[in-house]
Backbone as CSV, one residue per row, in Angstrom:
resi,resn,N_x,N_y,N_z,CA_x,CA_y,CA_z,C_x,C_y,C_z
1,UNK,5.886,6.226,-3.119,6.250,6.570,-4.475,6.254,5.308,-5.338
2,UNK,7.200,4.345,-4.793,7.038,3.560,-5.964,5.925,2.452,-5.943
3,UNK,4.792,2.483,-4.689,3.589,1.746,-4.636,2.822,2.468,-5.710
4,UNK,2.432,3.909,-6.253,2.067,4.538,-7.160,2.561,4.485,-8.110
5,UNK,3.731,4.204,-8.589,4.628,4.566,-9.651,4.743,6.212,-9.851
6,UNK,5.814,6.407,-10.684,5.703,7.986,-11.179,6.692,8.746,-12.370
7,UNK,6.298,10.284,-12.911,7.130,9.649,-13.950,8.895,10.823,-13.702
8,UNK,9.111,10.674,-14.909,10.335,11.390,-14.381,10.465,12.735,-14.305
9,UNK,11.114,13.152,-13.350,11.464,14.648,-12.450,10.491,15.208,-12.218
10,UNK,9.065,14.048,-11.598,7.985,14.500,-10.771,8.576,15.039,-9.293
11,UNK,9.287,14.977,-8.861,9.899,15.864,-7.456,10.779,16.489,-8.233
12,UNK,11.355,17.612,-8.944,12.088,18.079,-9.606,13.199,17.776,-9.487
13,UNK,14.698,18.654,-9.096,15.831,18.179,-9.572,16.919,18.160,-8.181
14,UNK,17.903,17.598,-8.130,18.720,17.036,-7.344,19.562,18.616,-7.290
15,UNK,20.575,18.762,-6.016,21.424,19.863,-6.745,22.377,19.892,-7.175
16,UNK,22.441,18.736,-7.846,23.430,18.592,-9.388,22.653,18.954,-10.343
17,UNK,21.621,19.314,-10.166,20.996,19.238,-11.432,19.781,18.063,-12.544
18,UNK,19.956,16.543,-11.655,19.761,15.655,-12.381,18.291,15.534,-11.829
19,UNK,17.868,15.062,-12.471,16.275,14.694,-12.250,15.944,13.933,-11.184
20,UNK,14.930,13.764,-10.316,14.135,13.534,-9.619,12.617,12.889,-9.960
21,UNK,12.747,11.449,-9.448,13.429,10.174,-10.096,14.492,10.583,-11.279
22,UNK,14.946,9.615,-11.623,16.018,9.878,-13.111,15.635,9.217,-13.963
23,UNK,14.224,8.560,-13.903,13.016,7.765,-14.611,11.674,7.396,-14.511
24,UNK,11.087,7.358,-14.914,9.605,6.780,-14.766,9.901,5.743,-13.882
25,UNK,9.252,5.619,-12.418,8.583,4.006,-12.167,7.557,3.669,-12.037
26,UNK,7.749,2.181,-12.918,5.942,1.681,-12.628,5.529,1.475,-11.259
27,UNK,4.006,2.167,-11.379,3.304,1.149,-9.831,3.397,-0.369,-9.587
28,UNK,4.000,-0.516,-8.273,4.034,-1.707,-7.867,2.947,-2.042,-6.920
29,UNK,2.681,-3.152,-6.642,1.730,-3.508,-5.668,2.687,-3.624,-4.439
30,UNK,1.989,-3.120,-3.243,2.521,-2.860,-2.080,2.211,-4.707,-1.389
31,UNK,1.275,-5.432,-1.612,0.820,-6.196,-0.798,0.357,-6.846,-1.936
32,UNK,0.442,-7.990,-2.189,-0.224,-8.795,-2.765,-1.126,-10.097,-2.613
33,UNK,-2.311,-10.198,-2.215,-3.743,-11.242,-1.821,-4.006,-11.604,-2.876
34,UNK,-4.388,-13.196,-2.712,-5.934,-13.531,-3.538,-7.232,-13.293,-2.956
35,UNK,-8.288,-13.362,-3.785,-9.681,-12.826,-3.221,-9.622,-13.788,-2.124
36,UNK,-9.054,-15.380,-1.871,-10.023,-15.933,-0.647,-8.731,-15.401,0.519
37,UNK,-7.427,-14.592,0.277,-6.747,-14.658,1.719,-7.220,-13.116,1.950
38,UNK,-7.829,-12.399,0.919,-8.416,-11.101,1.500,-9.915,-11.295,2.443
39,UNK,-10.768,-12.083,1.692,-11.803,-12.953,2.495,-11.668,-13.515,3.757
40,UNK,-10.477,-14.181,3.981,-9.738,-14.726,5.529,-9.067,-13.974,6.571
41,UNK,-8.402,-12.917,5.582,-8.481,-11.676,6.414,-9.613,-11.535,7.329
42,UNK,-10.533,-10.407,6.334,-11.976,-10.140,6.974,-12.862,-10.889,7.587
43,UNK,-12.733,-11.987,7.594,-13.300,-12.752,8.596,-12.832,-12.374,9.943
44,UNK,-11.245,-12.886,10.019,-10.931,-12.756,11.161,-11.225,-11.090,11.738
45,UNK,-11.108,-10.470,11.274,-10.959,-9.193,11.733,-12.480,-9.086,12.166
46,UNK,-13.416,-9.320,11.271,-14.713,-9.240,12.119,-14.747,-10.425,13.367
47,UNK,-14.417,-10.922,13.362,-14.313,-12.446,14.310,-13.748,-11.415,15.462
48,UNK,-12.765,-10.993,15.502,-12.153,-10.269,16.439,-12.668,-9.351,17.142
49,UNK,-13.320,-8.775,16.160,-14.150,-7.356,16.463,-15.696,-7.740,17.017
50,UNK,-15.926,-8.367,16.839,-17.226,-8.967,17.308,-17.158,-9.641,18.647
51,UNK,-16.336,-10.549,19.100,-15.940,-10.213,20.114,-15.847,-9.342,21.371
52,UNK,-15.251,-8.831,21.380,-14.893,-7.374,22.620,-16.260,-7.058,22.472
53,UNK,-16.851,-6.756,21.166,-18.364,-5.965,21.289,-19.416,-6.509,21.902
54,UNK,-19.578,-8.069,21.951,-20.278,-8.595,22.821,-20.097,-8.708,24.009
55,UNK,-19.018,-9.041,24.748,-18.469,-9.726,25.839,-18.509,-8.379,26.640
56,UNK,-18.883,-7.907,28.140,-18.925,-7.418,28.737,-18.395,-7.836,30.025
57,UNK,-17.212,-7.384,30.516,-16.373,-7.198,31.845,-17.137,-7.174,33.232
């Protein structure tokens, strides 16, 4: 929910009555990278993966 944001009494109401959220929230970023630690990521992960795929037991 709040990685999307959303607005108010998008899940409708509590049973008091009160809204669901009791406000709009903004989307937040769940994870936050720059392009080169998303790049360093994917390296490794292919690095990894490439691996096992070659190497035979």
């Amino acid at each position: 929910m709040t990685q999307f944001g959303t607005t108010k009494c998008a899940f409708g109401k509590a049973s008091n009555g009160s809204s669901l959220p009791w406000g709009a929230l903004p989307a937040r970023s769940f994870i936050v990278l720059s392009d080169e630690e998303q790049d360093n990521i994917v390296a490794e992960l292919e690095d990894w993966l490439h691996i096992p795929a070659t190497r035979r037991d």
